[in-house]
Chimera marker file (.cmm) of the C-alpha trace (Angstrom):
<marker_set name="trace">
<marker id="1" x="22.731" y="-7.870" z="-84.236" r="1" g="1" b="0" radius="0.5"/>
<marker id="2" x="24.558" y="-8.573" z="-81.126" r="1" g="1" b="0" radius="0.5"/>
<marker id="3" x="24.911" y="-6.235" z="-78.388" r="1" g="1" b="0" radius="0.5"/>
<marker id="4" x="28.552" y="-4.998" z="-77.712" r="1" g="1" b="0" radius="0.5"/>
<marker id="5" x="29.942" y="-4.066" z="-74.586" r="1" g="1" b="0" radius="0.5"/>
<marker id="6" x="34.047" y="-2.516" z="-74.745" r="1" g="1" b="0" radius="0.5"/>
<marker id="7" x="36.158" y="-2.839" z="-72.094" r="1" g="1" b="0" radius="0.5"/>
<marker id="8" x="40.318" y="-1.823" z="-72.811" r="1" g="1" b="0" radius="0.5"/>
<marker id="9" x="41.436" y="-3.191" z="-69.941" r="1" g="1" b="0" radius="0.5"/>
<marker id="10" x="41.516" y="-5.928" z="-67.646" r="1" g="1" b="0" radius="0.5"/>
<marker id="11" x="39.928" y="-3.770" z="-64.911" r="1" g="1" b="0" radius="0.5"/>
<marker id="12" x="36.945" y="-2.500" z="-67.037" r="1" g="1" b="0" radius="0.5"/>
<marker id="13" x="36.557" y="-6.206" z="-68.331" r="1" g="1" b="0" radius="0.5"/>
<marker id="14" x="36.234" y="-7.438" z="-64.901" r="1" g="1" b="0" radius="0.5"/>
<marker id="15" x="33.977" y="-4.576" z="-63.449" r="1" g="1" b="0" radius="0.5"/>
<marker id="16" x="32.038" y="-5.681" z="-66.182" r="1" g="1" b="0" radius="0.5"/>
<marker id="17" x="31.721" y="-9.439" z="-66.005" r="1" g="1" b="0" radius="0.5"/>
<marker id="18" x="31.413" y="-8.850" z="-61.824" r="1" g="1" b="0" radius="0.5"/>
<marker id="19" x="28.017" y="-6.417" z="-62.572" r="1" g="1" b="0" radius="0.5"/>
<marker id="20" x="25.591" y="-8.876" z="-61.511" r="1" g="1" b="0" radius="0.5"/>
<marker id="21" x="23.377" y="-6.882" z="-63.881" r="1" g="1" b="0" radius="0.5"/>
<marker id="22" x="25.397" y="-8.401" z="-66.738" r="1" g="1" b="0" radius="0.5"/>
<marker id="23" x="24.737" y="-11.416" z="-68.621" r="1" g="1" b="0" radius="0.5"/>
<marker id="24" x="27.665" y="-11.777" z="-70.539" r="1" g="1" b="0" radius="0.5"/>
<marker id="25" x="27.442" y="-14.844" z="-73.344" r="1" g="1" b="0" radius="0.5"/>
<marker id="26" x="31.030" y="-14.555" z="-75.022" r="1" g="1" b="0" radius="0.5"/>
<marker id="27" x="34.101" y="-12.706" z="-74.164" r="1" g="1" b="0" radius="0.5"/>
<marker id="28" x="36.246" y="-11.743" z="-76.578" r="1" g="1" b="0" radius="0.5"/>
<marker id="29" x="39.528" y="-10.995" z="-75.376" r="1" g="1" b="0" radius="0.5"/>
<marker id="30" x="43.265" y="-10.224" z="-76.721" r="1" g="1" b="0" radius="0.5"/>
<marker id="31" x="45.415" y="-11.898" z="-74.729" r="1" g="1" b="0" radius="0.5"/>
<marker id="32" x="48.169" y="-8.789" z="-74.840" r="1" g="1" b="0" radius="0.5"/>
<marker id="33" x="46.103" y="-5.695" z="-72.597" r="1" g="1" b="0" radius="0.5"/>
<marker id="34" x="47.304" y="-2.451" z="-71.337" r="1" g="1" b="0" radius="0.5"/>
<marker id="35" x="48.212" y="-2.408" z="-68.109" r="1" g="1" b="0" radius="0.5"/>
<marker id="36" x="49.817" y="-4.913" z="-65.691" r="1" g="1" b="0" radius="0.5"/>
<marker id="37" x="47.476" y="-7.854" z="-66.334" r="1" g="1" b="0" radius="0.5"/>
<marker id="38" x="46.883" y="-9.327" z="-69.705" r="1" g="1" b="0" radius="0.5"/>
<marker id="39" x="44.435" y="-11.473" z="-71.249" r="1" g="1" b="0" radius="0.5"/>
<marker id="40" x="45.376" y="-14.940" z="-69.605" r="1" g="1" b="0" radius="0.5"/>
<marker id="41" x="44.858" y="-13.468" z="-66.370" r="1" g="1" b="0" radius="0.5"/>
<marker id="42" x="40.339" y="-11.848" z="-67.545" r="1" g="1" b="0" radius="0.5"/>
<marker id="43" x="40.277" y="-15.897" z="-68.490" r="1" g="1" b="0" radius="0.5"/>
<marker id="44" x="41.687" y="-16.828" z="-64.915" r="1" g="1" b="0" radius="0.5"/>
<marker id="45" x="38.908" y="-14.425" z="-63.586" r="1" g="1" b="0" radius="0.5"/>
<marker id="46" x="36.412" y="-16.197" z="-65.581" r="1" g="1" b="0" radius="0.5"/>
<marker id="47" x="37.549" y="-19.651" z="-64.764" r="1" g="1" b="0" radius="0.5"/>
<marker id="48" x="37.422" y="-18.537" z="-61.190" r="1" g="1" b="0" radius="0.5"/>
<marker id="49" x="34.554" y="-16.607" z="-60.578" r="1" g="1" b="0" radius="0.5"/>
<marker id="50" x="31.949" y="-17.588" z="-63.039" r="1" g="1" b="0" radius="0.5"/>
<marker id="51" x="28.723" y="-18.572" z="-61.159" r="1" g="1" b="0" radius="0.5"/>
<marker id="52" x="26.187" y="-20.935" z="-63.004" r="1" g="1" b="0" radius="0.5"/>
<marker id="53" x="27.074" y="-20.978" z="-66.903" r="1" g="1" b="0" radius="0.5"/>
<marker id="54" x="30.744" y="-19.406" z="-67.440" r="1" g="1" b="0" radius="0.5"/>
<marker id="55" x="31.046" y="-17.484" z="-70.886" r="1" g="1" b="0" radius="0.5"/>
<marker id="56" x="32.083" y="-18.592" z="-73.648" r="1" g="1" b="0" radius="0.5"/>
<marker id="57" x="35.748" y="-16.953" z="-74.665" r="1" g="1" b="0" radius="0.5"/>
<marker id="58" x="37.713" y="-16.349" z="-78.127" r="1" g="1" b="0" radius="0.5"/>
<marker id="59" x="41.364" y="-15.380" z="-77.233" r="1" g="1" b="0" radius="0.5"/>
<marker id="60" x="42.648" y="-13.281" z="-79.549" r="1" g="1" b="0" radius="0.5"/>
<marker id="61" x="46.676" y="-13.263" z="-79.960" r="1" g="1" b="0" radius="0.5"/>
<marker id="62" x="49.369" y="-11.944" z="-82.864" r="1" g="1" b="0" radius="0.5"/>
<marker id="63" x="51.839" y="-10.282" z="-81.256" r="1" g="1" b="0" radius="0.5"/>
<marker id="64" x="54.396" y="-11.002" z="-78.042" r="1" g="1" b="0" radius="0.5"/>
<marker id="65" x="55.273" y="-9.072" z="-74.922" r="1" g="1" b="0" radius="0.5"/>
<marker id="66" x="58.398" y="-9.787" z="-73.513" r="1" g="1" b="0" radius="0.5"/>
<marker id="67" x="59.500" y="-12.640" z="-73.168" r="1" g="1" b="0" radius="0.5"/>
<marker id="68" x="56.443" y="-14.125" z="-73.760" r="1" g="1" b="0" radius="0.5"/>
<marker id="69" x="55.538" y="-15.490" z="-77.506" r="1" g="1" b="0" radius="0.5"/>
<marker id="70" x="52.213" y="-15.532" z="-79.621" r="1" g="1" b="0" radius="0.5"/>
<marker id="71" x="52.559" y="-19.551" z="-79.549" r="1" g="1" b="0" radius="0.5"/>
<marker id="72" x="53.208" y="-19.736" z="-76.106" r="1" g="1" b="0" radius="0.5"/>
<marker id="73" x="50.148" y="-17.580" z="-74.831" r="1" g="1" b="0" radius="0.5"/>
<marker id="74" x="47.875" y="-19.644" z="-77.474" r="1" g="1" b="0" radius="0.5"/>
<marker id="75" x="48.869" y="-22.901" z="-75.997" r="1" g="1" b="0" radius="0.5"/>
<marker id="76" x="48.886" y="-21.526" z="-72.266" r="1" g="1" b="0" radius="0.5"/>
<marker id="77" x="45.107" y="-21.103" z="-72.575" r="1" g="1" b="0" radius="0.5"/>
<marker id="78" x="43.941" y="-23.057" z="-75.526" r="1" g="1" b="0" radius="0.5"/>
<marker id="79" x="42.539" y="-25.509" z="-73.523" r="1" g="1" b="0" radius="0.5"/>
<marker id="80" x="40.580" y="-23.128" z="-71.527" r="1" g="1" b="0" radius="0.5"/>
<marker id="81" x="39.124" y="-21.211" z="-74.548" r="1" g="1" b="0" radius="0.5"/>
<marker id="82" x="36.461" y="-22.232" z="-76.797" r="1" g="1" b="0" radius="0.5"/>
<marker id="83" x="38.452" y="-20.574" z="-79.520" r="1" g="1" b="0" radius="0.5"/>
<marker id="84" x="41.354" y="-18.351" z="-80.324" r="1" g="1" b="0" radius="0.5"/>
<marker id="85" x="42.024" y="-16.185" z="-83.334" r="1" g="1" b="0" radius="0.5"/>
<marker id="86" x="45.430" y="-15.323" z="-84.831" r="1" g="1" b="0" radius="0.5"/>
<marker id="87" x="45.724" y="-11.722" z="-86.037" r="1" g="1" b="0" radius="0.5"/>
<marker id="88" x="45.234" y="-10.863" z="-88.652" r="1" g="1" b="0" radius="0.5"/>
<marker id="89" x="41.804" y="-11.673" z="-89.316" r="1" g="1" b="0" radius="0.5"/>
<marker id="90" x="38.962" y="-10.895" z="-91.619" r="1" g="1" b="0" radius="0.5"/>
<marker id="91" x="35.849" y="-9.432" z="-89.783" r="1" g="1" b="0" radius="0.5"/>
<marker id="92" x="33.831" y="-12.215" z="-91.564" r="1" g="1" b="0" radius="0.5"/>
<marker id="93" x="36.006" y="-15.036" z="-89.626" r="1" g="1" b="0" radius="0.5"/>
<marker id="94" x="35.183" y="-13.254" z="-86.163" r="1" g="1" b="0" radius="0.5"/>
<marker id="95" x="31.458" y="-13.084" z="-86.655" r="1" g="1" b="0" radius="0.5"/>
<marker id="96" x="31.976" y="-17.055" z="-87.897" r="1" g="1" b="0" radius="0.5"/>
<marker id="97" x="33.169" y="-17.963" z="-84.896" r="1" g="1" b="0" radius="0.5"/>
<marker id="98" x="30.474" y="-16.207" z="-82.864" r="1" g="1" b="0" radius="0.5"/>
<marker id="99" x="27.517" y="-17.671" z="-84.801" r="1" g="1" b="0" radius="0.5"/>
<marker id="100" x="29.332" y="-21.200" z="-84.205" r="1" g="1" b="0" radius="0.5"/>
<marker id="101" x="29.594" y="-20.647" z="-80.532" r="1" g="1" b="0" radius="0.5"/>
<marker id="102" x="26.632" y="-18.443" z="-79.143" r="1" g="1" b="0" radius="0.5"/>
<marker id="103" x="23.950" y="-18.518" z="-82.570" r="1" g="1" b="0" radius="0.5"/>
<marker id="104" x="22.507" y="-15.697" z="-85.090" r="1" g="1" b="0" radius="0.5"/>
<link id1="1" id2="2" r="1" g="1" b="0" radius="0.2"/>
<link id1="2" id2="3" r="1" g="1" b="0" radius="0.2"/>
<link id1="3" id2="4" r="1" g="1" b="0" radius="0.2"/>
<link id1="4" id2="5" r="1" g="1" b="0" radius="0.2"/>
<link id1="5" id2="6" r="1" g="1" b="0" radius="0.2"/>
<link id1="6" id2="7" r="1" g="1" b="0" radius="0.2"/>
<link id1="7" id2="8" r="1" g="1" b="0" radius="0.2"/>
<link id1="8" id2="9" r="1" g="1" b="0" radius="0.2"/>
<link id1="9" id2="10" r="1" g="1" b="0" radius="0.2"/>
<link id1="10" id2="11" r="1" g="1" b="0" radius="0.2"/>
<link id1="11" id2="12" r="1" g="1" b="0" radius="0.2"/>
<link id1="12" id2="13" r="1" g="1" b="0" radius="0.2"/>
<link id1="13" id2="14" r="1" g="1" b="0" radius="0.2"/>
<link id1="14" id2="15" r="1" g="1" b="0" radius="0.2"/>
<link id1="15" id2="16" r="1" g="1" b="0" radius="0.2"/>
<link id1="16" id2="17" r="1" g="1" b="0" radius="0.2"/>
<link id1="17" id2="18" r="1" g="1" b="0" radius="0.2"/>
<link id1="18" id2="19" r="1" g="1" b="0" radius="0.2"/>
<link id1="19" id2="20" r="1" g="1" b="0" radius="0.2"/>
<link id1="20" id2="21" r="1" g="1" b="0" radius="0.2"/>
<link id1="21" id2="22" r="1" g="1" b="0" radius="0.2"/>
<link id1="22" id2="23" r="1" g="1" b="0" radius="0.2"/>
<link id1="23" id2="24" r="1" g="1" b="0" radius="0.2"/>
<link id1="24" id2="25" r="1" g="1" b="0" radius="0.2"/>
<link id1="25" id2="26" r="1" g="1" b="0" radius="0.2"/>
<link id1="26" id2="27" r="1" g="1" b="0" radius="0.2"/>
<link id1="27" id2="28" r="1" g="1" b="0" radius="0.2"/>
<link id1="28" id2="29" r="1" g="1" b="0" radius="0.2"/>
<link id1="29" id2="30" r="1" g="1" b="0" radius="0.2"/>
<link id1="30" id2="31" r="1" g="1" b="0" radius="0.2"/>
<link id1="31" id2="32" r="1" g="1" b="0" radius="0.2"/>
<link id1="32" id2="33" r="1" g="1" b="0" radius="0.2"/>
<link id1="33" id2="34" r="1" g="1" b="0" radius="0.2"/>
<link id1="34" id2="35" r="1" g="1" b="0" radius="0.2"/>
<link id1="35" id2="36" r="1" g="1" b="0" radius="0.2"/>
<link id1="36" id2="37" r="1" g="1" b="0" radius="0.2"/>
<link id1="37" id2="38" r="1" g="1" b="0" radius="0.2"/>
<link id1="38" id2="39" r="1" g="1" b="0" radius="0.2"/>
<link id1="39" id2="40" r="1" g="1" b="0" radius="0.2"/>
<link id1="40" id2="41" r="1" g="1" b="0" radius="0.2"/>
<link id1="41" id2="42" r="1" g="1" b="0" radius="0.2"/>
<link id1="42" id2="43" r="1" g="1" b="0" radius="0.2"/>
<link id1="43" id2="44" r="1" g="1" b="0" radius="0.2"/>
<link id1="44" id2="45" r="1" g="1" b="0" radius="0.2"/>
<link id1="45" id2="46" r="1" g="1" b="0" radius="0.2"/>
<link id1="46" id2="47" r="1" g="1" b="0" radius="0.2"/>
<link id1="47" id2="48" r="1" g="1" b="0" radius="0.2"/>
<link id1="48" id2="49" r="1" g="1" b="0" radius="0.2"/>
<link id1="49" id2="50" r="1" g="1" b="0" radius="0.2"/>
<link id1="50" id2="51" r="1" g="1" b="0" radius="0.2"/>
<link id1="51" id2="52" r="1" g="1" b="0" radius="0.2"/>
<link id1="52" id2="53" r="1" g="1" b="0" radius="0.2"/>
<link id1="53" id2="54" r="1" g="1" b="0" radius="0.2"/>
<link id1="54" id2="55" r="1" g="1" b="0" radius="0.2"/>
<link id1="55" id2="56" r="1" g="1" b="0" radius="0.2"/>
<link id1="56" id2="57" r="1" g="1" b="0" radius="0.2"/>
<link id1="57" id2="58" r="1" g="1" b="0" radius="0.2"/>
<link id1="58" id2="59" r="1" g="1" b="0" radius="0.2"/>
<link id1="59" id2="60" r="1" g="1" b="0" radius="0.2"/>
<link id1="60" id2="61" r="1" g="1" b="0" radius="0.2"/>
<link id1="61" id2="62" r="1" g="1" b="0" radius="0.2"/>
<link id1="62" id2="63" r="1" g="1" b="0" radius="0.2"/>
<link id1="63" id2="64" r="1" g="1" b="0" radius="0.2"/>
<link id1="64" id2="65" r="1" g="1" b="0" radius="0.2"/>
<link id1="65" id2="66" r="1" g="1" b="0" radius="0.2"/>
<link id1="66" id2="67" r="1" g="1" b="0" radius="0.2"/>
<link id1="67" id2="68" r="1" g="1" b="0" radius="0.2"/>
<link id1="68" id2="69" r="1" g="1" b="0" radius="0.2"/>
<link id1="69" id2="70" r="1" g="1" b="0" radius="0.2"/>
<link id1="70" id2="71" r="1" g="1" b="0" radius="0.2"/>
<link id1="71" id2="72" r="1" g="1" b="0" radius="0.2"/>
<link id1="72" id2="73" r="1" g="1" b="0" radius="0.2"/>
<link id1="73" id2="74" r="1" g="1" b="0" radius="0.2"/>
<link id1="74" id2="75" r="1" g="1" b="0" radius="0.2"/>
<link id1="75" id2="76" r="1" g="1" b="0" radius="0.2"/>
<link id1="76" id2="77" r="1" g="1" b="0" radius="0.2"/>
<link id1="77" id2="78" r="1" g="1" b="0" radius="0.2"/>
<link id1="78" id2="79" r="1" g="1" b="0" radius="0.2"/>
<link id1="79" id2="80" r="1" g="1" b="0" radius="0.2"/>
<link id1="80" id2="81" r="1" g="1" b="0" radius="0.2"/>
<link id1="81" id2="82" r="1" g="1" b="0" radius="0.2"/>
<link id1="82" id2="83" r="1" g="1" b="0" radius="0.2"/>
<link id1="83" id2="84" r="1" g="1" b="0" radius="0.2"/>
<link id1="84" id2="85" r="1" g="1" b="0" radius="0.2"/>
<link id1="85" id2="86" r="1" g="1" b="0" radius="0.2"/>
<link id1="86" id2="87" r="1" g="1" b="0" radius="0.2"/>
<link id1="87" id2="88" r="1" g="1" b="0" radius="0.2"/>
<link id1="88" id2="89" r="1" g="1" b="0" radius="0.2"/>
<link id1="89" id2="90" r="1" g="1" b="0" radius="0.2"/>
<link id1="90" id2="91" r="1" g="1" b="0" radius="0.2"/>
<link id1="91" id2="92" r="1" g="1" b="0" radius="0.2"/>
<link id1="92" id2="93" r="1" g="1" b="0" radius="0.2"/>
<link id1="93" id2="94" r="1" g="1" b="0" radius="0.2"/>
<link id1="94" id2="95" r="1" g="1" b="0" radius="0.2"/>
<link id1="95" id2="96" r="1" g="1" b="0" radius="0.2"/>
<link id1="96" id2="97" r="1" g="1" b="0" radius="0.2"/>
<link id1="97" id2="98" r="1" g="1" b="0" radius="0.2"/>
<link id1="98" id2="99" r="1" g="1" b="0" radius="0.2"/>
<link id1="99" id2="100" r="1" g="1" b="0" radius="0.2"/>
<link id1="100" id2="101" r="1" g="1" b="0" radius="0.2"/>
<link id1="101" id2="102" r="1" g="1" b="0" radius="0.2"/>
<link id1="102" id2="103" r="1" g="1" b="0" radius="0.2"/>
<link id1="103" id2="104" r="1" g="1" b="0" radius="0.2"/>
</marker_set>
């Protein structure tokens, strides 16, 4: 019942959330992306250019990238997140957590 919009980047994500045409509720992002900027930098960009009501995020994190640990990235932007999801994950859990933060 909710409308879906994919982005596999961080540069389709933000063309995205820029579109002033868009009225993006919740972003769900992983916070390990292709390319050379990840998902702690899309919830800078939010942070930072979110006019009127910023969206609501769920980080997504289970693996590591360099030097750079699942626990670390989860407590980097925990407090900036309304939520963040370990992988793995049943299906069920996501669509929990998006009831909880933007309704049916």
């Amino acid at each position: 019942g909710y409308e879906v919009i994919s982005a596999h980047t961080y540069e389709e994500a933000t063309a995205i959330l820029d579109d002033p045409n868009q009225r993006i509720a919740l972003v769900v992002t992983d916070l390990i992306m292709p390319g050379n900027k990840d998902g702690i930098d899309l919830i800078d960009h939010i942070h930072t250019t979110a006019k009127g009501v910023r969206p609501k995020i769920i980080a997504i994190s289970g693996g590591s990238k360099g030097t750079v640990t699942a626990d670390t990235a989860v407590q980097t932007v925990k407090p900036r997140v309304e939520y963040v999801l370990m992988k793995p994950f049943k299906q069920d859990v996501l669509l929990g957590v998006v009831r909880e933060l933007i309704g049916a």
